[in-house]
C-alpha positions in Angstrom: 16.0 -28.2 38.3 18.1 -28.3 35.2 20.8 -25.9 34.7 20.4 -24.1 31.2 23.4 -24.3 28.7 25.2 -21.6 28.3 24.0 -20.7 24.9 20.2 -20.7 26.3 21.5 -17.9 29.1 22.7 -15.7 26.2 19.4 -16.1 24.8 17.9 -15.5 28.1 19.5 -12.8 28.7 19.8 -11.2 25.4 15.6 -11.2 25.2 15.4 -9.7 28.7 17.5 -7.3 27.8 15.3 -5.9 24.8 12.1 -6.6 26.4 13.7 -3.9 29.5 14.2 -1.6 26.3 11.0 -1.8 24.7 9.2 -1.3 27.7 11.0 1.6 28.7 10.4 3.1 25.3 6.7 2.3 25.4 6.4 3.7 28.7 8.2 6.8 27.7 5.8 6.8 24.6 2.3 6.4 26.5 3.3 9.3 29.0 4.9 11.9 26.6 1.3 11.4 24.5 -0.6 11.9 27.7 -2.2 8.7 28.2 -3.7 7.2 31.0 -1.3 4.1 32.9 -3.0 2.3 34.8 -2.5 1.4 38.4 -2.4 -2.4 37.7 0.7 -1.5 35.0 2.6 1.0 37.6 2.8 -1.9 39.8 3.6 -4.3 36.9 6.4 -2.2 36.8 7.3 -1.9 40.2 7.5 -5.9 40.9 9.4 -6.2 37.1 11.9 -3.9 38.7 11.7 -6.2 42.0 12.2 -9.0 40.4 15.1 -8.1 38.3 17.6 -8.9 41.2 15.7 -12.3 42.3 17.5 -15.7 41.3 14.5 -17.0 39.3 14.8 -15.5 36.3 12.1 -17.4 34.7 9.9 -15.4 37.2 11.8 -12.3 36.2 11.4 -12.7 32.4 7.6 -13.7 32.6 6.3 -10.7 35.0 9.0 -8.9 31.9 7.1 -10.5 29.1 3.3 -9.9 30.6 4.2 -6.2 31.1 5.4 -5.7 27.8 2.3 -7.3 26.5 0.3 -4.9 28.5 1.8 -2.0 27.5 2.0 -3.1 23.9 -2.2 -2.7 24.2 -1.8 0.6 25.4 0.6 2.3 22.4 -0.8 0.7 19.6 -1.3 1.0 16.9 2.7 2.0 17.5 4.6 -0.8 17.3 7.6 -1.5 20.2 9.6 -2.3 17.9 9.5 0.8 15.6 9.0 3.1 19.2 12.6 1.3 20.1 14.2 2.1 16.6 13.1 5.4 16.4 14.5 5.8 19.7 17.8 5.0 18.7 17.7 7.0 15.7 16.5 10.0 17.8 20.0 9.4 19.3 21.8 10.1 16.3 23.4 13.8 15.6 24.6 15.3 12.3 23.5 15.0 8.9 22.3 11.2 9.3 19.8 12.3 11.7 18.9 15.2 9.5 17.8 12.7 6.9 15.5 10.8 9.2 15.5 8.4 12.3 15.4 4.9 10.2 18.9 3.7 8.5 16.7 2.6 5.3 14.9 6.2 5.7 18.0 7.9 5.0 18.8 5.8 2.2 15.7 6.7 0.7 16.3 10.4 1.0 19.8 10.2 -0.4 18.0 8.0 -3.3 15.8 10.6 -3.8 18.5 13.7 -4.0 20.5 11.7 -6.0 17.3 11.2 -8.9 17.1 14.9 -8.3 20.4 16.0 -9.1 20.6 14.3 -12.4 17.4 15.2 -13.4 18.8 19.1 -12.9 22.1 18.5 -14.4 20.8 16.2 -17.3 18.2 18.8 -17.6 21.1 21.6 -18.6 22.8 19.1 -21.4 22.0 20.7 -25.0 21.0 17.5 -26.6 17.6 17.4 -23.8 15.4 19.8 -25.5 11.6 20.1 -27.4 12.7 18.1 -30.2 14.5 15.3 -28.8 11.8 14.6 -25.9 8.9 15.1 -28.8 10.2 13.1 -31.1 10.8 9.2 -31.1 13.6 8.2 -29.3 14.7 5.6 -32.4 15.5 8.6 -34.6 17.9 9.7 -32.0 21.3 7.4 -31.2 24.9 8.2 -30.1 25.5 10.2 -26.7 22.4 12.6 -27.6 20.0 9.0 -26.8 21.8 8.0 -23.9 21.0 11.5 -22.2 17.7 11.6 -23.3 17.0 8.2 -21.9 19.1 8.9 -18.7 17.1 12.4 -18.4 13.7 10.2 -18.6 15.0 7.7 -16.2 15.8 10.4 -13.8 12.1 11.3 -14.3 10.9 8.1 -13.4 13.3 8.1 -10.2 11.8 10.6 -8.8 8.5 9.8 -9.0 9.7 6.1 -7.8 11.5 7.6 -4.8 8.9 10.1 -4.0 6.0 7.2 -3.8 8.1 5.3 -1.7 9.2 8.4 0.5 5.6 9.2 1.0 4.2 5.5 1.9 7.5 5.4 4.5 6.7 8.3 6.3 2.7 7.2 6.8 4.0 4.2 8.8 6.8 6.0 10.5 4.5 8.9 11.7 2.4 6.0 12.8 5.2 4.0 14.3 4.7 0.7 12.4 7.3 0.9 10.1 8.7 -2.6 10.3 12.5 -2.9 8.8 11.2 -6.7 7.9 9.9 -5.1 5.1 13.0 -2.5 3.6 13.7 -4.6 0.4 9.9 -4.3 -0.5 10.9 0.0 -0.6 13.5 -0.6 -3.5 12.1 -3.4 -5.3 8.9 -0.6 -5.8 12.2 1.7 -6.9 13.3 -0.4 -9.7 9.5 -1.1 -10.7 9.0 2.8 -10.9 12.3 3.0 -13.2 11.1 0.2 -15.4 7.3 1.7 -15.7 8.4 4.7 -15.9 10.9 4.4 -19.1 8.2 1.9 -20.9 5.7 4.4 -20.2 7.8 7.2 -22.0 9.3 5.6 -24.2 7.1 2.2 -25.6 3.7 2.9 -25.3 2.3 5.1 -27.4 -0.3 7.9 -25.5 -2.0 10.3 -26.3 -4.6 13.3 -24.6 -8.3 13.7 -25.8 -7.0 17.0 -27.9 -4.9 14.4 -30.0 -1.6 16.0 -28.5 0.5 14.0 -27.5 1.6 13.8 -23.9 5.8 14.9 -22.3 7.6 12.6 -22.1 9.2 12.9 -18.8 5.6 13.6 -17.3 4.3 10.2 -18.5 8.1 8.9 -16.9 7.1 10.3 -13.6 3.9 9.2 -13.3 5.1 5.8 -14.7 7.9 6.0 -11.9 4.9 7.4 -9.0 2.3 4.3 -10.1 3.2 1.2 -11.1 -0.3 0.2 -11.1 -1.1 2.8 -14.1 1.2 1.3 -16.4 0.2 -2.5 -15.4 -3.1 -1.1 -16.3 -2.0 0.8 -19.6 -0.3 -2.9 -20.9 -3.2 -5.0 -19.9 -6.1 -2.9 -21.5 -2.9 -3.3 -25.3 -2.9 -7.1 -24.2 -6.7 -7.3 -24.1 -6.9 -5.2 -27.1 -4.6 -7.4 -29.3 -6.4 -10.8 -28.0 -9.8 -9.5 -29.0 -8.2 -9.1 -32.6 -6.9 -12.6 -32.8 -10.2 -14.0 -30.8 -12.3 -12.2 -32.9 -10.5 -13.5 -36.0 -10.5 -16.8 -34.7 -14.0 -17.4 -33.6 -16.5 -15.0 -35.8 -19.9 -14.6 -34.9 -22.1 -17.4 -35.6 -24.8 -15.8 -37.5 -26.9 -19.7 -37.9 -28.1 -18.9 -34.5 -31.4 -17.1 -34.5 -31.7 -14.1 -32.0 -34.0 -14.2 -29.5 -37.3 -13.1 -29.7 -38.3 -10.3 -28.1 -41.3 -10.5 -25.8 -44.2 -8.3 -26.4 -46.2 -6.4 -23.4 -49.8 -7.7 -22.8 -52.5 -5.7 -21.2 -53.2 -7.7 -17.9 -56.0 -10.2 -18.5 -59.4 -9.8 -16.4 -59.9 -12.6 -13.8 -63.1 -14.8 -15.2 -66.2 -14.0 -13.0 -66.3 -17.3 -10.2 -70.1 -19.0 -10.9 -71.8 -19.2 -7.9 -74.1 -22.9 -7.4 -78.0 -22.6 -7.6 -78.4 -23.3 -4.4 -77.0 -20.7 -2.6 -78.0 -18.6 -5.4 -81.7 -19.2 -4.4 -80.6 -19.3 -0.7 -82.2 -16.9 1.8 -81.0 -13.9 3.1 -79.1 -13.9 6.5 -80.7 -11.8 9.0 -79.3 -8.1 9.1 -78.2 -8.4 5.5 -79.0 -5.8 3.5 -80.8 -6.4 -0.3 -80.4 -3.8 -3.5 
């Protein structure tokens, strides 16, 4: 038998040791919710715990690795990896753990604050009132448009922050958040600040009444759905195409339009002749004659 290199022993070693934790966690899970283990997984766990201080530790870490598998079928939909994360974050005291178990959590709440704050103190500056926010933001400039456009940015931050809040805490109250996928949070952040802004500031809207709509509402709902202003720009790109399509090829009025087809009364079938000869044939017996 080959002896394994020292850097494969970390790895050993380093795997067993998070498959011990996750399995702990999940089994801590599964009997804090109240659900069934079964016998065959209490003595999976009896001969993992057996087997821990045997010198095969191939033995060790596949008895480790089948258990964890078994138990992963009993959590889910949790994930082990989330139940061992939010374990460690449960572990946390002060104001970090106030903000939530998950490192990126927390950085989405203090995202989220910070949008708020500005939005209250821009809010209070003199040069945010009915008239700059109604009117177009090109007949502003100097500090007076860079605190309107910072106030409608703070808009759109908070509706960014507050989408990606609310999606986080669907998957952590589920526990399948999965870290892989953090960047994904603040790339929908910066999309929100960008939709947002166009949305208050380029694209012209307005409701059914003809008024038009506030500003930093259409920046917050731009910042909450991306999707609504993708939609907003493709229905203007559509729109302008049509004009140059139309323009380019007109109706071809050469072609003749179809005819329309008229409604018939249904046709009677033609009466079948019947031959002379059975015509002139006699009647069966028990037939009955007019």
């Amino acid at each position: 038998m080959e002896t394994p290199s020292p850097a494969g022993a970390a790895w050993v070693a380093a795997l067993k040791r998070q498959l011990e934790v996750e399995v702990a966690v999940m089994l801590r899970h599964a009997l804090s919710a109240g659900r069934a283990l079964p016998a065959s997984l209490a003595q999976a766990v009896e001969e993992q715990r057996a087997a821990q201080d045997a010198e095969a530790s191939g033995q060790s870490l596949a008895l480790l690795a089948q258990l964890h598998a078994d138990l992963a079928q009993l959590v889910a939909p949790a994930r082990p990896g989330t139940l061992r994360l939010l374990q460690a974050g449960l572990q946390k005291t002060g104001l970090s753990a106030m903000m939530g178990p998950l490192t990126n959590l927390r950085r989405l709440t203090a995202a989220a604050l910070i949008c708020v704050l500005c939005f209250v103190g821009l809010s209070m500056s003199p040069d945010v009132n009915d008239t700059t926010l109604a009117g177009s933001i090109y007949r502003l400039d100097g500090i007076t448009q860079l605190v309107v456009m910072a106030f409608l940015l703070a808009a759109a931050g908070m509706g960014s922050t507050f989408q990606a809040l609310f999606k986080a805490q669907a998957y952590v109250s589920e526990a399948t958040y999965d870290p892989v996928y953090d960047a994904s949070y603040w790339i929908r952040i910066g999309l929100g600040l960008v939709a947002g802004l166009m949305l208050a500031v380029l694209v012209p809207l307005e409701a059914k009444n003809g008024e038009s709509i506030a500003r930093p509402v259409l920046a917050l709902l731009g910042g909450f759905s991306v999707q609504l202003v993708h939609l907003v720009l493709q229905r203007l790109v559509d729109a302008v195409r049509f004009m140059f399509d139309g323009q380019r090829n007109p109706p071809d009025k050469s072609v003749a339009a179809p005819v329309p087809v008229l409604a018939t009364a249904p046709v009677p079938p033609a009466p079948v002749p019947v031959p002379g000869s059975l015509r002139d044939a006699p009647d069966l017996p028990g037939s009955q004659t007019g």
